[in-house]
gemmi code that builds the backbone of each chain (N, CA, C; Angstrom):
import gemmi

chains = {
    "A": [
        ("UNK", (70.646, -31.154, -47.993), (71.069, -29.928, -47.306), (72.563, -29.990, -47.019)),
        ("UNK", (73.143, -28.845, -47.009), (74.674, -28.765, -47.134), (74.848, -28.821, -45.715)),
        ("UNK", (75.444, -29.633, -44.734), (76.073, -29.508, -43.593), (76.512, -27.997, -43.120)),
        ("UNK", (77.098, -27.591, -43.681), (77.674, -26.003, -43.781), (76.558, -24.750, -42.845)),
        ("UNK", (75.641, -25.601, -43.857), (74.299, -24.324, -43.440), (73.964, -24.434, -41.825)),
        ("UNK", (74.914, -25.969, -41.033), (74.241, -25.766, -39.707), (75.295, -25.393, -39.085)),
        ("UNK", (76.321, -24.783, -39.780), (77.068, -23.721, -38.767), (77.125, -22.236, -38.310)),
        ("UNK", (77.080, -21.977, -37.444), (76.872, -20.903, -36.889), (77.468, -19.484, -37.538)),
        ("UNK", (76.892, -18.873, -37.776), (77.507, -17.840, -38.953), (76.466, -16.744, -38.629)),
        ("UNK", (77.232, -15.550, -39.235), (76.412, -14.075, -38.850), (75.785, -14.004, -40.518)),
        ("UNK", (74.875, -13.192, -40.131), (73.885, -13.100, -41.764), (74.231, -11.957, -41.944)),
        ("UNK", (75.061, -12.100, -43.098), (75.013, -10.568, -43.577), (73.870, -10.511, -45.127)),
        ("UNK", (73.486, -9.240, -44.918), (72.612, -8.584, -45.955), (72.884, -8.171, -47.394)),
        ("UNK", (72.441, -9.240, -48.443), (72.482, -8.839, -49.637), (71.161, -8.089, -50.081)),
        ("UNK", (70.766, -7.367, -49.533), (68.859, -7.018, -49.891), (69.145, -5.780, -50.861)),
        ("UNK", (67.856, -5.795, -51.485), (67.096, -4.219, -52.092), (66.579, -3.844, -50.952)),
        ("UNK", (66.717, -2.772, -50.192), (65.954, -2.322, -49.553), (65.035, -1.392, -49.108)),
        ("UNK", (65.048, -1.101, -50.711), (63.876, 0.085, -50.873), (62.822, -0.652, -51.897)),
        ("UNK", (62.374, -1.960, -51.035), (60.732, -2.039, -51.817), (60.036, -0.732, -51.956)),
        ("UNK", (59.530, -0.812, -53.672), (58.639, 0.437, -53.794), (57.317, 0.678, -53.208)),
        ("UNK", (57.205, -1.073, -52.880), (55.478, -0.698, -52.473), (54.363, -0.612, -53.294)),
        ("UNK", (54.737, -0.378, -54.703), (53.907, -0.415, -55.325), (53.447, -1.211, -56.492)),
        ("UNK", (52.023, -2.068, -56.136), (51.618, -3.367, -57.137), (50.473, -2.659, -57.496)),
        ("UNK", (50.098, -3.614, -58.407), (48.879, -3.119, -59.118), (48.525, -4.448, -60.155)),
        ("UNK", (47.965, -4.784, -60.352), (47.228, -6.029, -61.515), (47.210, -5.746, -62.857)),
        ("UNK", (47.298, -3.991, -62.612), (46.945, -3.689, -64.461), (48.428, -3.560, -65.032)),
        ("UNK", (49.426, -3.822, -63.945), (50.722, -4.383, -65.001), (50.773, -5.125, -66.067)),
        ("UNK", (50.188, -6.238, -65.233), (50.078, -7.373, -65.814), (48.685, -7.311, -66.988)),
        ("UNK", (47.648, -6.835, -66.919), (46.853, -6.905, -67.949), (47.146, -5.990, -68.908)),
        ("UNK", (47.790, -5.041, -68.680), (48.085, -4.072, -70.117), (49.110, -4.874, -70.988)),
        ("UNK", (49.795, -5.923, -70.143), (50.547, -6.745, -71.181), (50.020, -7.371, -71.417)),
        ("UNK", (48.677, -8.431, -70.632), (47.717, -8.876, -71.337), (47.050, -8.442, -72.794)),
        ("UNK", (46.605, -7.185, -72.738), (46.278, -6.398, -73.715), (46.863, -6.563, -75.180)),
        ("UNK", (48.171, -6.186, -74.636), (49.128, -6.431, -75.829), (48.989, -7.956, -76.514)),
        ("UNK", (49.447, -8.934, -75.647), (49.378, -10.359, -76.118), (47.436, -10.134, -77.187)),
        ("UNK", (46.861, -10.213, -76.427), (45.584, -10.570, -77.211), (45.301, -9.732, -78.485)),
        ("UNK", (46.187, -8.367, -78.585), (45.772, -7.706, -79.579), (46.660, -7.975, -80.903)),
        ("UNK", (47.894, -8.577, -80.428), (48.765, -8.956, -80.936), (48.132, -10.049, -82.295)),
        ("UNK", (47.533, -11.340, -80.874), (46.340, -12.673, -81.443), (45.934, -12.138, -82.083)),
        ("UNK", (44.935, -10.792, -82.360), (44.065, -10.163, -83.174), (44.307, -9.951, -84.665)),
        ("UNK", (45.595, -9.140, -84.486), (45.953, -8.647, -85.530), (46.599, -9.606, -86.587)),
        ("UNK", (47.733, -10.415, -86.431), (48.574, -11.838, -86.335), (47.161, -12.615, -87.379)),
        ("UNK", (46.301, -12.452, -87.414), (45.350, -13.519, -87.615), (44.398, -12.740, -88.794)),
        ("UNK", (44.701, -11.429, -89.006), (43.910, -10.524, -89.770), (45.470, -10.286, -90.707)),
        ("UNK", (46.212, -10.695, -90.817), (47.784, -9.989, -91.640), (48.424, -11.352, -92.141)),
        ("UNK", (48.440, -11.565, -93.165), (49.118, -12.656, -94.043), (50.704, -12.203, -94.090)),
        ("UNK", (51.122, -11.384, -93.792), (52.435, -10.647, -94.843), (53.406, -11.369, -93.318)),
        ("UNK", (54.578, -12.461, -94.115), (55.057, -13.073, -92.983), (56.137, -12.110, -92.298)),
        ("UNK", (56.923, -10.865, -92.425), (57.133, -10.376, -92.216), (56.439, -10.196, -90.852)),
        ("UNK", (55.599, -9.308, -90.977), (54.419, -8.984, -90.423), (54.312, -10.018, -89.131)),
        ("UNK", (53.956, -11.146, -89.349), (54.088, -12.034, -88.648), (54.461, -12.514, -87.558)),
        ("UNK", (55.945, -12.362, -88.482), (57.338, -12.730, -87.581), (57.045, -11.601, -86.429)),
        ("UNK", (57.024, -10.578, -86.505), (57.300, -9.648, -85.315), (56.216, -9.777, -84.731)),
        ("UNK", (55.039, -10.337, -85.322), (53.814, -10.048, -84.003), (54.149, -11.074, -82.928)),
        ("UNK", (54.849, -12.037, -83.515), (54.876, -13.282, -82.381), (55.830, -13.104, -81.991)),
        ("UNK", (56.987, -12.023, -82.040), (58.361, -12.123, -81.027), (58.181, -11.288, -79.955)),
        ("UNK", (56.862, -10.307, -80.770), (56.785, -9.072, -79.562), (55.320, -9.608, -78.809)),
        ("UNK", (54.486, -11.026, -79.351), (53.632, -10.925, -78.202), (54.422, -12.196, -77.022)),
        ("UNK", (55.226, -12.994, -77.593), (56.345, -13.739, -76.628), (57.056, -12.790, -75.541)),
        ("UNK", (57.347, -11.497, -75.844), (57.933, -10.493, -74.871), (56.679, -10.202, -74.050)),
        ("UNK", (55.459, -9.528, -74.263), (54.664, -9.680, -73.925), (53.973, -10.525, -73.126)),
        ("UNK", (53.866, -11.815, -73.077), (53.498, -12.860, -72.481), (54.813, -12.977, -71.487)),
        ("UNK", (55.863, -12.686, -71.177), (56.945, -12.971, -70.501), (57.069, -11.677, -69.685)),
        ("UNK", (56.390, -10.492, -70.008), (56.118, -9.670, -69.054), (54.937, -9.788, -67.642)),
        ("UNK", (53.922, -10.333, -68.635), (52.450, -10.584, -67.856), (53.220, -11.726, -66.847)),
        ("UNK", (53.737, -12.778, -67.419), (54.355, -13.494, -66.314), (54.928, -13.216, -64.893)),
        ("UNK", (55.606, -12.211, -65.618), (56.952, -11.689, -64.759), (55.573, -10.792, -63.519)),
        ("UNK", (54.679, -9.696, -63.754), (54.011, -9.242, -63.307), (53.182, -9.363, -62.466)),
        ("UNK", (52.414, -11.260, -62.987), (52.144, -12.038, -62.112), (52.393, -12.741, -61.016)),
        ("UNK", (53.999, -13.201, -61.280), (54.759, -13.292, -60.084), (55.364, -12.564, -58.781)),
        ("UNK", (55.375, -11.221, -59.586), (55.859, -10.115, -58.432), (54.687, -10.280, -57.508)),
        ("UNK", (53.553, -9.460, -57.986), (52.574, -9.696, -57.397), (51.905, -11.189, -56.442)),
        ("UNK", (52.453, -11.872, -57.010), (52.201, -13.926, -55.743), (52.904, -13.517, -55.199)),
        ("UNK", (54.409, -13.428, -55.207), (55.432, -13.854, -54.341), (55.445, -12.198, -53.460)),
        ("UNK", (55.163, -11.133, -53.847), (55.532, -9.836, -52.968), (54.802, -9.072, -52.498)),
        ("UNK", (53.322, -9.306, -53.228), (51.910, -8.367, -52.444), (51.389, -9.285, -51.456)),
        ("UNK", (50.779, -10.634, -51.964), (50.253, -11.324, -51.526), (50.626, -12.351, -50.456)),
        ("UNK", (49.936, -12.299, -48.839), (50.506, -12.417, -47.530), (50.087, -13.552, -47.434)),
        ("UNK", (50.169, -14.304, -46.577), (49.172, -15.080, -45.927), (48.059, -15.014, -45.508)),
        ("UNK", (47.844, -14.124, -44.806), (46.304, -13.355, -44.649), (45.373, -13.424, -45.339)),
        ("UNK", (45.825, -13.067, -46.541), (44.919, -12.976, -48.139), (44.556, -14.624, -48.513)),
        ("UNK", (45.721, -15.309, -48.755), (45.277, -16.679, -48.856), (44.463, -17.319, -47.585)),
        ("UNK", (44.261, -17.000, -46.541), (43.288, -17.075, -45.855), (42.008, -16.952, -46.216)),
        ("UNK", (41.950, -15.729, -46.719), (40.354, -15.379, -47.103), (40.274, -15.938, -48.389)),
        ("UNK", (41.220, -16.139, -48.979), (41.188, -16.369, -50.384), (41.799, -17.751, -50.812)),
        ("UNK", (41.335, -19.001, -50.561), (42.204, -20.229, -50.297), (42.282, -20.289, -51.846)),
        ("UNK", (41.508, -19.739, -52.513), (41.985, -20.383, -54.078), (43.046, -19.603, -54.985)),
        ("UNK", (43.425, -18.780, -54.102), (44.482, -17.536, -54.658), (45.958, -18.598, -55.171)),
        ("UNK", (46.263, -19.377, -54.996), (47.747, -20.046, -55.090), (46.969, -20.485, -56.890)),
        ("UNK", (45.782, -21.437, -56.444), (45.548, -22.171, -57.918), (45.551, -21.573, -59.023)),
        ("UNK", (44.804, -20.045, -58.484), (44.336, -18.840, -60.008), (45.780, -18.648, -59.932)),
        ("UNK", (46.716, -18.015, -59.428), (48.399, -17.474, -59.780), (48.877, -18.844, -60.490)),
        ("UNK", (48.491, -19.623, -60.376), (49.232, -20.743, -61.092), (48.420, -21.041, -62.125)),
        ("UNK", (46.742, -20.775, -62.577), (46.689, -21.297, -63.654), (46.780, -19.465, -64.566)),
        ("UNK", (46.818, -18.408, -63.599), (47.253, -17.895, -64.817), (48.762, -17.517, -65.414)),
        ("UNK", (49.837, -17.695, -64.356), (50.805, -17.672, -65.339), (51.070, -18.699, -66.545)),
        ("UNK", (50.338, -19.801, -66.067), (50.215, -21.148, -66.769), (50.053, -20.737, -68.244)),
        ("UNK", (48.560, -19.824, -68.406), (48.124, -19.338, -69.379), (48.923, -18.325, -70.363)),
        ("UNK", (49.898, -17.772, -68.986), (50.601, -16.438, -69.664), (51.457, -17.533, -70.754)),
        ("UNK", (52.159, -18.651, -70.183), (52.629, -19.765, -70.931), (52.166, -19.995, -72.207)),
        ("UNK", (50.691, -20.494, -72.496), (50.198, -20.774, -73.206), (49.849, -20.290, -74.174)),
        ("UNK", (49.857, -18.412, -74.008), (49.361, -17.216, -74.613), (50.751, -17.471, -75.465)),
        ("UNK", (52.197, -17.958, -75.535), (53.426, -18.072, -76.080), (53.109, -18.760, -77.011)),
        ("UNK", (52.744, -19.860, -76.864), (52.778, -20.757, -77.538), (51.314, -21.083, -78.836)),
        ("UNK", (50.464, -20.343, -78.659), (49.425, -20.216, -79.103), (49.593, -18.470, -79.896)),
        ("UNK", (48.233, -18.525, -81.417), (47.990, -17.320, -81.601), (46.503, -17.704, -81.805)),
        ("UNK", (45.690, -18.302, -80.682), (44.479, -18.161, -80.819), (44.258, -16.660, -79.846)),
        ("UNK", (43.579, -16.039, -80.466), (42.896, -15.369, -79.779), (42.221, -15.442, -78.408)),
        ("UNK", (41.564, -16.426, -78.141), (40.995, -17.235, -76.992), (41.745, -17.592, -76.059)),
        ("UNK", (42.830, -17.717, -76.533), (44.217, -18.049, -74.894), (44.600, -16.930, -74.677)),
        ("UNK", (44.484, -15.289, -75.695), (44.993, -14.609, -74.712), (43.503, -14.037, -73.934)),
        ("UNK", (42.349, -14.241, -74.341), (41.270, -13.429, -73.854), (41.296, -14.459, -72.060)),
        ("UNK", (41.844, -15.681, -72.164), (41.787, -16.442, -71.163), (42.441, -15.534, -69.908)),
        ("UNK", (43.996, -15.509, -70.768), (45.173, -14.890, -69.641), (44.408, -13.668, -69.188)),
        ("UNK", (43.568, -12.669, -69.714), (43.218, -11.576, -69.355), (41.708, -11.997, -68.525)),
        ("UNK", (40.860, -12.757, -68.604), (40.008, -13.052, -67.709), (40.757, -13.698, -66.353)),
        ("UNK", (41.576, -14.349, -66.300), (42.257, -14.484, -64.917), (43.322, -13.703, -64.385)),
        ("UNK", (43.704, -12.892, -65.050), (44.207, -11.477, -64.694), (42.793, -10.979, -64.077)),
        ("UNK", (41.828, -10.647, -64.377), (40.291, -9.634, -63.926), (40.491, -10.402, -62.633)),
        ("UNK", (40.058, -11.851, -62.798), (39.730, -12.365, -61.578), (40.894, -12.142, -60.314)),
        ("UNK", (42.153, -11.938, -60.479), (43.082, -11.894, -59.441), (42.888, -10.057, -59.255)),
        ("UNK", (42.794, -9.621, -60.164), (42.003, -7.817, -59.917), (41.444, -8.065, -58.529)),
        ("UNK", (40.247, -8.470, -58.932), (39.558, -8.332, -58.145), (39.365, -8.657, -56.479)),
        ("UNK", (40.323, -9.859, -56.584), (40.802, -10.350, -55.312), (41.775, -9.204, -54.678)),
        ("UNK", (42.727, -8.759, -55.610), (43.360, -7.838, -55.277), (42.178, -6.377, -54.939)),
        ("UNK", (41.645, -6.312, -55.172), (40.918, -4.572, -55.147), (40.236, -5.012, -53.980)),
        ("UNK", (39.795, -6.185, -53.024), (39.404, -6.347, -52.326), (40.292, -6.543, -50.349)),
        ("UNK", (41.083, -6.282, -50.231), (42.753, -6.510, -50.392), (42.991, -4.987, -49.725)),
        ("UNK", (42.520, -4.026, -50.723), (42.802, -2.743, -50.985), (41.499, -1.889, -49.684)),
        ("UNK", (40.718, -2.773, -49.777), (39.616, -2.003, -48.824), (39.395, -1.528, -47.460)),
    ],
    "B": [
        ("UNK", (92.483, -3.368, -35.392), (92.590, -5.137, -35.757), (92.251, -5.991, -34.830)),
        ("UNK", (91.432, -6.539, -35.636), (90.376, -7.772, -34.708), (91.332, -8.763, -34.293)),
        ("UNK", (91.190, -9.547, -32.975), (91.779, -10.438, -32.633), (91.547, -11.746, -33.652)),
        ("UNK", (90.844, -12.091, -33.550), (90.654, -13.425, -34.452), (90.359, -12.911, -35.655)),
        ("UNK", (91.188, -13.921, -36.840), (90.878, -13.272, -38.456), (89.941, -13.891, -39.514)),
        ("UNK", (89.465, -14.705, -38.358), (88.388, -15.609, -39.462), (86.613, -15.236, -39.281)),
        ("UNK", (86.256, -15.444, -40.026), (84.701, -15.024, -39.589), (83.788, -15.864, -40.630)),
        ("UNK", (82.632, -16.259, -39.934), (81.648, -16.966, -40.820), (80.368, -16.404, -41.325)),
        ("UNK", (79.671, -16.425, -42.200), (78.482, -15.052, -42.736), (77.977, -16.265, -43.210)),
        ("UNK", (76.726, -15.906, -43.491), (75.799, -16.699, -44.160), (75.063, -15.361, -44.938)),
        ("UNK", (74.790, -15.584, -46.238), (74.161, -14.352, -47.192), (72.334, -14.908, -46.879)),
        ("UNK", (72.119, -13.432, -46.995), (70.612, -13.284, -47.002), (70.337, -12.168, -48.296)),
        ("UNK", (69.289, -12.670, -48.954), (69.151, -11.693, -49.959), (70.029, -12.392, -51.549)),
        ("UNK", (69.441, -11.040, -52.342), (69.701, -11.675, -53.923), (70.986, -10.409, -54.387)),
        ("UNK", (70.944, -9.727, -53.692), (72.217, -8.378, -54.357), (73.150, -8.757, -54.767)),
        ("UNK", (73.788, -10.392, -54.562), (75.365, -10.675, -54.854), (74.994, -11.731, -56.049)),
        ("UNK", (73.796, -11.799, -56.238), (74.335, -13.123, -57.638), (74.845, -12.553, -58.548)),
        ("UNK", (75.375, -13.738, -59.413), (75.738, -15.016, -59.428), (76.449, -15.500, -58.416)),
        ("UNK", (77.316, -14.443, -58.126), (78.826, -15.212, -57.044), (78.005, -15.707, -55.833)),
        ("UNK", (77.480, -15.044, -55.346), (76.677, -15.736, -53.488), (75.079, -15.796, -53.740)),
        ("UNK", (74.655, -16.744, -53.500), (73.241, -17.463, -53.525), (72.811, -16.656, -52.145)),
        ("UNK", (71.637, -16.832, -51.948), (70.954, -16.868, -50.395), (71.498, -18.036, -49.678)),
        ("UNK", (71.465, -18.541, -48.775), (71.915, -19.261, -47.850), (73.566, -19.752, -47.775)),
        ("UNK", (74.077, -19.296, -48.513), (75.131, -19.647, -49.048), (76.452, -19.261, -47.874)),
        ("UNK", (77.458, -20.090, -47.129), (78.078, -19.953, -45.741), (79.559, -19.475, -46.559)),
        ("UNK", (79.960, -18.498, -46.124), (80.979, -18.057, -46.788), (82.028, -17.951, -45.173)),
        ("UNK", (83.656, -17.906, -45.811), (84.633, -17.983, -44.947), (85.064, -16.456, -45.406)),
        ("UNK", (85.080, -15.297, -44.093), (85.754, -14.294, -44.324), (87.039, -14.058, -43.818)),
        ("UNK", (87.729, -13.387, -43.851), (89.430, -13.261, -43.421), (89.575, -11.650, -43.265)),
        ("UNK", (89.133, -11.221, -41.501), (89.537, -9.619, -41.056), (90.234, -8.896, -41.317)),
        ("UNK", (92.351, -9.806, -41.632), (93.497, -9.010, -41.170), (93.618, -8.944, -43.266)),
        ("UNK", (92.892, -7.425, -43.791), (93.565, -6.860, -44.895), (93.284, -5.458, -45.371)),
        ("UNK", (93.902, -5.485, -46.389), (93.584, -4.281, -46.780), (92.471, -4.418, -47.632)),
        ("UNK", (91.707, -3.464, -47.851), (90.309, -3.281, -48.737), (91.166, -3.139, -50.197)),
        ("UNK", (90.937, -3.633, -51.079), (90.877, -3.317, -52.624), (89.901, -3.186, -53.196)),
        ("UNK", (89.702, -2.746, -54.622), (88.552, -2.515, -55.801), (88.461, -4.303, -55.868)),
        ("UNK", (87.239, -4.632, -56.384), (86.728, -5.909, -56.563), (86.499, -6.831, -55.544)),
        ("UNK", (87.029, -7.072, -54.116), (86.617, -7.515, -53.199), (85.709, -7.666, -52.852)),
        ("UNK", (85.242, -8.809, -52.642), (84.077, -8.398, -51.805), (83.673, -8.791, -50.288)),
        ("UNK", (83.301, -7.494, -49.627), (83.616, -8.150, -48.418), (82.493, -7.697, -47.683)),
        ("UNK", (82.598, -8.021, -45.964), (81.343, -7.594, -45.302), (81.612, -6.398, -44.847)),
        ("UNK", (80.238, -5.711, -44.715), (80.541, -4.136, -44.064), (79.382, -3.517, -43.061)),
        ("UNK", (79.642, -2.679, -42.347), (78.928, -2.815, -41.655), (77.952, -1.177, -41.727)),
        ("UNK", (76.515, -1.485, -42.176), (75.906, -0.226, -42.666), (74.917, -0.090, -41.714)),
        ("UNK", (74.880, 1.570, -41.218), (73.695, 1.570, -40.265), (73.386, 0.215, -39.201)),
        ("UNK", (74.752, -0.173, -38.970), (74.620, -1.433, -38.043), (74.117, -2.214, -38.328)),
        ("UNK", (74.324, -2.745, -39.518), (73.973, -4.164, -39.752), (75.159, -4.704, -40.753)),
        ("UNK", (75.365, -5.691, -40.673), (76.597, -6.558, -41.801), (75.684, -6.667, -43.195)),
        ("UNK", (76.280, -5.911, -44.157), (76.031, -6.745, -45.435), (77.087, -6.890, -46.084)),
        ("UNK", (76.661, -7.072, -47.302), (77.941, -8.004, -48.006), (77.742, -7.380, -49.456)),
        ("UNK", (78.510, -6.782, -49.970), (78.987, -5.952, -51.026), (80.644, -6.300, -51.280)),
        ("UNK", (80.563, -5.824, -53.016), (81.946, -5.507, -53.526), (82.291, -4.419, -53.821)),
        ("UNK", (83.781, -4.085, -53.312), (84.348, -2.776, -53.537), (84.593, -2.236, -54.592)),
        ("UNK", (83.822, -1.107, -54.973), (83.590, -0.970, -56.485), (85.052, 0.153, -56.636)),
        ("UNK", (84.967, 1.112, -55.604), (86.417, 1.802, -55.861), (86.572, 2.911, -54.234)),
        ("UNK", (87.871, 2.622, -54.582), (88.077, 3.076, -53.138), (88.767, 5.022, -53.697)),
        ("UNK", (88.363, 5.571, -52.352), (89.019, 7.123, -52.707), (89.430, 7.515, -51.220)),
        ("UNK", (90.768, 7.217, -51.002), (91.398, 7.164, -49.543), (90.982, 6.815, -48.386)),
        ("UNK", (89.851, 7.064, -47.689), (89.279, 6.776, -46.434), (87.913, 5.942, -47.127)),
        ("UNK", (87.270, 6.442, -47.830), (85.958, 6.154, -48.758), (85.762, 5.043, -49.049)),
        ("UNK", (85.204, 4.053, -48.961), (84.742, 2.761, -49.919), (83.224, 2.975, -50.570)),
        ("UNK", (83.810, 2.735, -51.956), (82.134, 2.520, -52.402), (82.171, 1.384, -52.572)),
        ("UNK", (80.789, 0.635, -51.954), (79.996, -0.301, -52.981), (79.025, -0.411, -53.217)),
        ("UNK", (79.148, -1.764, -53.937), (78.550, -2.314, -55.283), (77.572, -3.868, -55.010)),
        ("UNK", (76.662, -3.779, -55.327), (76.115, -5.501, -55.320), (76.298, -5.594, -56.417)),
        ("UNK", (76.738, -7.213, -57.107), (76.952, -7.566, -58.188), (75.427, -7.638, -58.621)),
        ("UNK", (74.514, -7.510, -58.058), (73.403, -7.670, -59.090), (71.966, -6.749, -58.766)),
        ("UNK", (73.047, -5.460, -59.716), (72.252, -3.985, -58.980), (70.914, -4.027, -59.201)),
        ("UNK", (69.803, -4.275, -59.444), (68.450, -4.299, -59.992), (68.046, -4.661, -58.187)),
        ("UNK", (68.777, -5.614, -57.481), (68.427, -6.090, -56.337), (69.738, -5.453, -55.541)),
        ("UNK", (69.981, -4.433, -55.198), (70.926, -4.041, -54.545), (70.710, -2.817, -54.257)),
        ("UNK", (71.057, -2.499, -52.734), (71.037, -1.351, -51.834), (72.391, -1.328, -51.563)),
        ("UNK", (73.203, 0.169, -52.450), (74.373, 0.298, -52.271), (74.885, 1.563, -51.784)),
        ("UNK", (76.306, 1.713, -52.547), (76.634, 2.938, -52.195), (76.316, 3.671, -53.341)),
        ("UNK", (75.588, 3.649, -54.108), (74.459, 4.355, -54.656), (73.316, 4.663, -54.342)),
        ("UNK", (73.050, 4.193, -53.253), (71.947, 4.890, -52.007), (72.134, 5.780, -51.053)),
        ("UNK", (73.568, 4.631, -50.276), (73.743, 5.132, -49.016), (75.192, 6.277, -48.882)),
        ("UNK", (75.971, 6.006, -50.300), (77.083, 6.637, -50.466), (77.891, 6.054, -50.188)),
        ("UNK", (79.125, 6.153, -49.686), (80.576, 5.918, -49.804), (80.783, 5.237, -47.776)),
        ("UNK", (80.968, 4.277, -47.898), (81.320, 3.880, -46.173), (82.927, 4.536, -46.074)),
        ("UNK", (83.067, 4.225, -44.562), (84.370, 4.624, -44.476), (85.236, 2.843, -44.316)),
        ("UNK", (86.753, 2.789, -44.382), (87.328, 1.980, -44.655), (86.989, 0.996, -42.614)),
        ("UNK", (86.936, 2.047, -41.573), (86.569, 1.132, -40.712), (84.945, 0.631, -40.877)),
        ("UNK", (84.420, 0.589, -41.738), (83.428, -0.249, -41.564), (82.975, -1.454, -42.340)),
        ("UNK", (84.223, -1.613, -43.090), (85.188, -3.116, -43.801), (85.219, -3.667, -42.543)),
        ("UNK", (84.696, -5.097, -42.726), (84.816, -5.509, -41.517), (85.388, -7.094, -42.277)),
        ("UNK", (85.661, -7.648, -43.083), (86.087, -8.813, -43.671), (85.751, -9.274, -45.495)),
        ("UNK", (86.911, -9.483, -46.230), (86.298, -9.886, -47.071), (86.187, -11.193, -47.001)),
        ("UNK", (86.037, -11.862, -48.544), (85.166, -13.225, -48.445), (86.325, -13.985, -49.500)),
        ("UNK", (87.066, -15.237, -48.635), (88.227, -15.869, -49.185), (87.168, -16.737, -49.906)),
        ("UNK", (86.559, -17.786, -49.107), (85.612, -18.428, -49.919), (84.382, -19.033, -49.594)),
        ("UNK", (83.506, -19.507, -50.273), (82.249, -20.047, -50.375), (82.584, -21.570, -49.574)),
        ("UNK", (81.961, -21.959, -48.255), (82.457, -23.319, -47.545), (81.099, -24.043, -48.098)),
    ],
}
model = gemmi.Model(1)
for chain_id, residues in chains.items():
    chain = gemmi.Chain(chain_id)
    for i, (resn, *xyz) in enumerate(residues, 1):
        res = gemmi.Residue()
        res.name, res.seqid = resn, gemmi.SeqId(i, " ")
        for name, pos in zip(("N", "CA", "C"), xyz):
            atom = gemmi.Atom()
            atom.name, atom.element = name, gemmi.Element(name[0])
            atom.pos, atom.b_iso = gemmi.Position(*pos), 0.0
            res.add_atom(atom)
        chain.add_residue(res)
    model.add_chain(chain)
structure = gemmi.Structure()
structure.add_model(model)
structure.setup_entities()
């Protein structure tokens, strides 16, 4: 820790301060969507052309679901929730994990993964909502 | 003009990266004039934040967070006036 930080100083405000307020899970799974359909197709198309772009645009893809996933840990989700929900930290971590993995993989099966733990944080989320 | 010309801020928030981190203790200096690119503290709806002067139009200051995606500026709030420059930022301590 920087010495610095224990001097007395006024806080001034670098913020956004118009949070929109608005999350939702199916951010993140419609890019799910994409990634797995991507797997789909990628695996039905020989023409490397072809190829090449399915895996740059399901890498964008998978780096969205990420990104989506995180807003949602770090900006919906309170303490409160991990209260009721003690396993909420592990699922956000094994599914961006997956969103990871959905990169690095064109099985089909890693992205159907990322999108079953997308459902499951849904649902925690739609419960949340009640 | 403030009696004393030094002032200490500590940043909260992401609006200024790269240049200012969150926690980051910066040294300000009261006795100047406002210019374009500065960046200094100001005081909005009564509170200090910390913006750069994107362009000034006589009494007017607009600003700017260097990292608009995370920034509440004078593209929200509009144009401050020059008394509510309250210090820019010599340097990062």
């Amino acid at each position: 820790m920087k010495l610095t930080r224990l001097l007395p100083a006024t806080t001034v405000y670098a913020h956004c301060d118009l949070p929109c307020g608005v999350y939702d899970p199916a951010q993140a799974r419609i890019e799910a969507e994409s990634v797995l359909k991507i797997m789909q197709k990628y695996a039905a198309n020989e023409d490397v052309v072809f190829r090449t772009r399915a895996i740059i645009i399901k890498e964008e893809r998978a780096e969205l679901a990420k990104r989506h996933l995180w807003v949602l840990w770090t900006d919906y989700f309170k303490p409160e929730h991990l209260e009721q929900h003690p396993d909420l930290h592990d699922l956000f971590w094994r599914a961006t994990k997956a969103a990871g993995q959905a990169k690095h993989s064109v099985d089909p099966a890693d992205g159907q993964k990322l999108l079953d733990l997308i459902a499951e944080i849904d649902a925690i989320f739609q419960t949340t909502k009640k | 003009m403030k009696l004393w010309p030094l002032g200490l801020y500590r940043v909260a928030g992401e609006s200024m990266l790269p240049a200012f981190r969150p926690g980051d203790t910066l040294l300000g200096w009261r006795w100047f004039r406002p210019r374009a690119g500065q960046a200094v503290v100001a005081r909005q709806a009564g509170r200090p934040i910390i913006k750069r002067i994107a362009r000034l139009e006589g009494e007017r200051v607009f600003l700017a967070g260097d990292n608009p995606p995370h920034s509440t500026d004078s593209r929200h709030f509009g144009a401050v006036s020059r008394a509510q420059i309250e210090a820019k930022i010599i340097r990062k301590i």
